[in-house]
N, CA and C of each residue as an Amber inpcrd file, in Angstrom:
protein
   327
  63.0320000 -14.4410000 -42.9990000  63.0730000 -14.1710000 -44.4230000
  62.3310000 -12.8690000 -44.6860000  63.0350000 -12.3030000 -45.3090000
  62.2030000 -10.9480000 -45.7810000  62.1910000 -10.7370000 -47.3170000
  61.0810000 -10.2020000 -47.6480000  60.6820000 -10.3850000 -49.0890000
  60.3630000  -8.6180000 -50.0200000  61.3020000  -8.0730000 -50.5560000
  61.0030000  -7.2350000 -51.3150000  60.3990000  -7.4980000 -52.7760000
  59.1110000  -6.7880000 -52.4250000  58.0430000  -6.7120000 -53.9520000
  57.4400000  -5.6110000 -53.8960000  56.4850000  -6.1450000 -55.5810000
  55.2020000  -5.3520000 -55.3450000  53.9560000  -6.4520000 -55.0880000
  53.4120000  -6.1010000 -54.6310000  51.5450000  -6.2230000 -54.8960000
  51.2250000  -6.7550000 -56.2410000  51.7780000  -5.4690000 -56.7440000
  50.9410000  -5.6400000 -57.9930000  52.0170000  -6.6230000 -59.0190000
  52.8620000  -7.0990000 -58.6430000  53.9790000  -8.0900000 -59.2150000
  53.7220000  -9.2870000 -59.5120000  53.0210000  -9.6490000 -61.0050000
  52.8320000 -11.2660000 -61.1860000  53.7950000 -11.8550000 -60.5620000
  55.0540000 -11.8980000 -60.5620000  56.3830000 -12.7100000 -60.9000000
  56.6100000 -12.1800000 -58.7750000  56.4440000 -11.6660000 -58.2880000
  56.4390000 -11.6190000 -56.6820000  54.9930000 -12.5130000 -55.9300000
  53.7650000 -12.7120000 -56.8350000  52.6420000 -12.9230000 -56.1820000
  52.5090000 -14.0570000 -56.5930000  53.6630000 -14.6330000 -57.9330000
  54.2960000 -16.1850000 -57.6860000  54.9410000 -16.7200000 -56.4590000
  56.1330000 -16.1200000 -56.3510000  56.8230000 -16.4480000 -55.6500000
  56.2900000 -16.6430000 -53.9580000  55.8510000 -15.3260000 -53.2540000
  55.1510000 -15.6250000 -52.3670000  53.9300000 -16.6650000 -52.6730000
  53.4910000 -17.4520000 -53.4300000  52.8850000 -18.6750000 -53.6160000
  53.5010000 -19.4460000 -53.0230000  54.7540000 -19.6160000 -54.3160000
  55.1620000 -20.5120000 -53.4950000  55.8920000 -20.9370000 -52.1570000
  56.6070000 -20.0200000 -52.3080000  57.1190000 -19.9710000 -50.6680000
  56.3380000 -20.4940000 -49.2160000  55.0930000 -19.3940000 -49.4510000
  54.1280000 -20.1620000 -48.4050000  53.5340000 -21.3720000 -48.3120000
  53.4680000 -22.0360000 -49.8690000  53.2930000 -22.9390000 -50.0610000
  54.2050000 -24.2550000 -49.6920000  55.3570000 -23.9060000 -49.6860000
  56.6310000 -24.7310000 -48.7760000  56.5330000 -24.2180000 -47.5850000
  55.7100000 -23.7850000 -46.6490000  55.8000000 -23.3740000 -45.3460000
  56.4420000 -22.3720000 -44.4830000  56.9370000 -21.2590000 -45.6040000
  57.6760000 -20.2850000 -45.0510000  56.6040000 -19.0620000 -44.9750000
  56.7640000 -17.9610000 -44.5150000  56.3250000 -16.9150000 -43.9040000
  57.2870000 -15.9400000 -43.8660000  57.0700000 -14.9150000 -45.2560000
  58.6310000 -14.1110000 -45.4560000  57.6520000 -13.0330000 -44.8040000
  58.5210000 -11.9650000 -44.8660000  58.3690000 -10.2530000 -44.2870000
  58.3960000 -10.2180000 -45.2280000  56.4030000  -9.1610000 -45.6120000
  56.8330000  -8.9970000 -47.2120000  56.7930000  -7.2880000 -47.1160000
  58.1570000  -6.7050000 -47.7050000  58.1850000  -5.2300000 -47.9410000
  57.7890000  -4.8430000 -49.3310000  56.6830000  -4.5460000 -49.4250000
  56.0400000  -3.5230000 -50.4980000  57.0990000  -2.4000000 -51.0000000
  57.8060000  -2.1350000 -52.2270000  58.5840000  -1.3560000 -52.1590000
  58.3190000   0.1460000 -52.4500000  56.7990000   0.0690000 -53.1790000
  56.0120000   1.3020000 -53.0440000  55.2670000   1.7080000 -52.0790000
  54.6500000   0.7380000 -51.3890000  54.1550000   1.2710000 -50.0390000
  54.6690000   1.9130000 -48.7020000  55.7860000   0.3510000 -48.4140000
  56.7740000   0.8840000 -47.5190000  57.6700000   1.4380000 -47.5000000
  57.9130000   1.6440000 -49.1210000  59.7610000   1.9600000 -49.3800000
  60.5310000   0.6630000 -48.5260000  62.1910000   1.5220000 -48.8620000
  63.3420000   0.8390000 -48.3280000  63.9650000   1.3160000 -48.0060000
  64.3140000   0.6100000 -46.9640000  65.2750000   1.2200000 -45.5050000
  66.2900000   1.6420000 -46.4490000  67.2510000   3.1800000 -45.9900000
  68.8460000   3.0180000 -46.3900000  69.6130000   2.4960000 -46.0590000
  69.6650000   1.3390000 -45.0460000  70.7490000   0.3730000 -44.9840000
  70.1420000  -0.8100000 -45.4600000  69.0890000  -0.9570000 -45.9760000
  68.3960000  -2.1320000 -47.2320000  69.0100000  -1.8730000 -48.2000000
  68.6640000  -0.7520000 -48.8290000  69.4820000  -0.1300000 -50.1720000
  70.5830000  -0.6180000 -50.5300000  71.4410000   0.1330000 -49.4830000
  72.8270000  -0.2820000 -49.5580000  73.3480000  -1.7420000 -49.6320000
  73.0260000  -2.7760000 -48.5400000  72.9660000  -3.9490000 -48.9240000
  72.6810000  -4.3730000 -49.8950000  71.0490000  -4.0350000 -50.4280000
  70.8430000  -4.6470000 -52.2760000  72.2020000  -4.3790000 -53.1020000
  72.0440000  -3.0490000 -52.9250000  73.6700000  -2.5930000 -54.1870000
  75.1070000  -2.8660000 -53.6630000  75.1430000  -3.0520000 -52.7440000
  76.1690000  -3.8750000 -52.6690000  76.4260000  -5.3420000 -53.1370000
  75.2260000  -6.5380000 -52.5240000  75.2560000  -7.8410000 -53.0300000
  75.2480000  -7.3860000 -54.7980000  74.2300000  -6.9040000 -55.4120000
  73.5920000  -6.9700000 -57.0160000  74.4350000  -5.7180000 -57.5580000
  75.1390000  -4.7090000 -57.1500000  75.2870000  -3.4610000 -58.0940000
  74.0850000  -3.1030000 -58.7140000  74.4800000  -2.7610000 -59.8160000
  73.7760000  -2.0380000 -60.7120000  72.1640000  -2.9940000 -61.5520000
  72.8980000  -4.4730000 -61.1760000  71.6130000  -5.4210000 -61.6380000
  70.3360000  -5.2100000 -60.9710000  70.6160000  -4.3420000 -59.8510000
  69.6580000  -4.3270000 -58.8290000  68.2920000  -3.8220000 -59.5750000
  68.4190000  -2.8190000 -60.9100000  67.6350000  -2.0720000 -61.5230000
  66.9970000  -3.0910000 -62.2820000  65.9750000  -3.0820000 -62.3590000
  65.0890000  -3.6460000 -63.9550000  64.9780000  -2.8480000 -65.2910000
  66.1040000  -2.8840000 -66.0620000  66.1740000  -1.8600000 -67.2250000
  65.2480000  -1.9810000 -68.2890000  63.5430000  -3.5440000 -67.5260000
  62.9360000  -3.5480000 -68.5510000  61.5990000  -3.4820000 -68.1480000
  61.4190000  -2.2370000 -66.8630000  60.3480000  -1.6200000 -66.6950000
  59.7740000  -0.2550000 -66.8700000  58.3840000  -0.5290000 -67.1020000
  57.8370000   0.8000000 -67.7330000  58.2950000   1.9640000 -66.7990000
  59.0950000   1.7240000 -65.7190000  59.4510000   2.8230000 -65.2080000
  60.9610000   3.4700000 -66.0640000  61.4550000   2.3960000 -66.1320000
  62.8960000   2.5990000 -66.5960000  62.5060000   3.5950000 -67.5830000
  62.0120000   2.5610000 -68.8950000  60.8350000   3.3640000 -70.3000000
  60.9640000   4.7800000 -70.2100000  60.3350000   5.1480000 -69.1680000
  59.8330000   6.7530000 -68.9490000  60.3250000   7.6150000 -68.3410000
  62.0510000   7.0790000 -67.9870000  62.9900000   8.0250000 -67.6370000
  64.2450000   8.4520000 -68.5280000  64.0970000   9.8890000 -68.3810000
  65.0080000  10.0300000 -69.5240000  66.3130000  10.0630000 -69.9140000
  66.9580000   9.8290000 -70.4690000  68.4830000   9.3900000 -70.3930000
  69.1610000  10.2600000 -69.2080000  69.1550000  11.5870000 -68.9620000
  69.7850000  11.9520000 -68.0190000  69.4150000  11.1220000 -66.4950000
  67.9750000  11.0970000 -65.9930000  67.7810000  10.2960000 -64.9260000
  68.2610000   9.1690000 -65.1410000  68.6780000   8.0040000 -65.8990000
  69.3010000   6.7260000 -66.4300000  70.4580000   6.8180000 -66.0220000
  71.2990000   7.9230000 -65.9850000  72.6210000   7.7820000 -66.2600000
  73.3010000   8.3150000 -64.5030000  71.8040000   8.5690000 -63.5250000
  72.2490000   8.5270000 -61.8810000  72.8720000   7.7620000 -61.4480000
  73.1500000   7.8420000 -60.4920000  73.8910000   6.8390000 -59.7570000
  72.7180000   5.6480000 -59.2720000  73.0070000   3.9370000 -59.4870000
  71.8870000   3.3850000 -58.9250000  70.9170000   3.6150000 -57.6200000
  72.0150000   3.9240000 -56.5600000  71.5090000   4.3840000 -55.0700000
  70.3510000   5.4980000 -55.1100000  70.4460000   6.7200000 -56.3210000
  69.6600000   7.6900000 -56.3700000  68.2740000   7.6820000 -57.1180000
  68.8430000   6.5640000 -58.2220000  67.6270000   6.1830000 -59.0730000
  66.6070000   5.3480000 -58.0400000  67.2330000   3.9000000 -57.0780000
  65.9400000   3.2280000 -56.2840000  65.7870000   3.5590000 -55.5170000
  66.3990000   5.0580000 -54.8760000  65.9050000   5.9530000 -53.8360000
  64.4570000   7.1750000 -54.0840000  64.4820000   7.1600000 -55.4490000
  63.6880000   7.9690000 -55.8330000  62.9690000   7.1860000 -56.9120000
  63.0340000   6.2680000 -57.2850000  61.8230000   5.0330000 -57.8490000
  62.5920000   4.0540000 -56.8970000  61.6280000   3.2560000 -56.4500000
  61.8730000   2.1390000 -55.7170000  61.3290000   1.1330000 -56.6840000
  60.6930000   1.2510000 -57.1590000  59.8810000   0.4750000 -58.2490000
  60.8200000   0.0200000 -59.2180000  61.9840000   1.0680000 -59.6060000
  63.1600000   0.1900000 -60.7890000  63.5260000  -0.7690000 -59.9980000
  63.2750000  -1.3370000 -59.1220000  63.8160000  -2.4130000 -58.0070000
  63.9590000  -3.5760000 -58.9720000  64.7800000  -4.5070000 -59.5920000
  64.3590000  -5.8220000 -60.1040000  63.9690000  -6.4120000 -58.7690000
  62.7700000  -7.4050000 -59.1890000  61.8350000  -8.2150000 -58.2210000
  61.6220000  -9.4880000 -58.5690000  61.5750000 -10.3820000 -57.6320000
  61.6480000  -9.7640000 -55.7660000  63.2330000  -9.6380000 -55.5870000
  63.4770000  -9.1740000 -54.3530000  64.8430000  -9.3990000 -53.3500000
  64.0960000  -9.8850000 -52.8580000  65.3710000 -11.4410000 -51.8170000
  64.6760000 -11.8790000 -50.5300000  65.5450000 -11.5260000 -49.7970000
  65.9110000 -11.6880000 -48.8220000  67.1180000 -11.9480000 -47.7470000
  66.8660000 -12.8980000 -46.6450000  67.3730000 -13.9760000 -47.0030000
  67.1290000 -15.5350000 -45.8790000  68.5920000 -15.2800000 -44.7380000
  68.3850000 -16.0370000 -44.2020000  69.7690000 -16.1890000 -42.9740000
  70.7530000 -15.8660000 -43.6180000  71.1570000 -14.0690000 -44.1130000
  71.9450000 -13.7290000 -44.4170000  72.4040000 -14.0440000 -45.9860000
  71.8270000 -14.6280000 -46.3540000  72.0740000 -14.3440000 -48.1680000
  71.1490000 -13.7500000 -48.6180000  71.1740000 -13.3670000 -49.5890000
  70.5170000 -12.2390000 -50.6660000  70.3020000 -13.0540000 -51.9460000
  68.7120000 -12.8530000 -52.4230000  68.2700000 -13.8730000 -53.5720000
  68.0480000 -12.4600000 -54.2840000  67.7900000 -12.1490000 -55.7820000
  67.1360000 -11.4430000 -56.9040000  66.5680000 -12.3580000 -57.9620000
  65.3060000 -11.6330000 -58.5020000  64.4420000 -12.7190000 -59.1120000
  63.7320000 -13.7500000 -58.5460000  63.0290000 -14.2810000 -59.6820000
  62.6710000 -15.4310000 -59.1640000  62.7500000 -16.7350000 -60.1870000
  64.1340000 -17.0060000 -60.2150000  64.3760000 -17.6600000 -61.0520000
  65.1530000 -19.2250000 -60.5210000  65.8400000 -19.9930000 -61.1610000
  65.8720000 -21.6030000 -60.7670000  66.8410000 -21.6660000 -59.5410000
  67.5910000 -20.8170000 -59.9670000  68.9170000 -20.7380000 -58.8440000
  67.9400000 -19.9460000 -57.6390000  67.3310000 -19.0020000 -57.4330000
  66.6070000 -18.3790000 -56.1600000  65.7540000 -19.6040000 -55.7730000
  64.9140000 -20.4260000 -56.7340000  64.2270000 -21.6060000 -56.0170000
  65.0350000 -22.5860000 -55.3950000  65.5240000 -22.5820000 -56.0060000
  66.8780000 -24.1890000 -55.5400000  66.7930000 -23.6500000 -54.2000000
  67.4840000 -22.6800000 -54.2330000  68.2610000 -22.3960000 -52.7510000
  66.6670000 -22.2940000 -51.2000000  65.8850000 -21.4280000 -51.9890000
  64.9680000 -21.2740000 -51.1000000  64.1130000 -22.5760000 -50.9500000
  63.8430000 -22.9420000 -52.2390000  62.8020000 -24.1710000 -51.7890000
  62.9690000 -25.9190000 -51.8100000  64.3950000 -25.5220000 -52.4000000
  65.4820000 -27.0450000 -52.3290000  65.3590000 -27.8250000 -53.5830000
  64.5760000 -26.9150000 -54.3100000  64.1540000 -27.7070000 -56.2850000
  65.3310000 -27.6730000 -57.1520000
């Protein structure tokens, strides 16, 4: 399991709660620290498109309509941070968020 966040991510520093808390042990990729691979990328925007973005972070906020209107690949290549969070990737599926349908599947709720 591999786990794209931040650190500083209430809603990621849930999730890795719980997760470990059900006994798993994801790979957690920092998406500001480590960045993301370009064949990560591509996978995210492929499974999510364009959802992949969080259009309701202070990063989004502070870019200006022309940077908005990039192509997604260029925008979380150059903020990784518009990332909506977390991505996981378990035995080949792809979770976003952390919401009832990402728990179900990951933690069987």
């Amino acid at each position: 399991m591999r786990f794209f966040g931040l650190k500083s991510c209430d809603t990621c520093r849930k999730a890795l709660t719980e997760l470990r808390a059900a006994g798993l042990d994801p790979q957690v990729i920092d998406v500001r620290a480590d960045g993301v691979l370009p064949e990560d990328l591509t996978a995210i925007l492929a499974q999510f498109g364009d959802r992949a973005i969080n259009r309701s972070s202070t990063t989004w906020r502070g870019l200006s309509d022309a940077d908005r209107a990039q192509d997604p690949a260029k925008l979380l290549k150059d903020n990784p941070t518009l990332m909506k969070r977390p991505v996981i990737q378990n035995a080949g599926h792809w979770f976003i968020g952390w919401g009832p349908e990402t728990r179900a599947a990951l933690l069987g709720e």
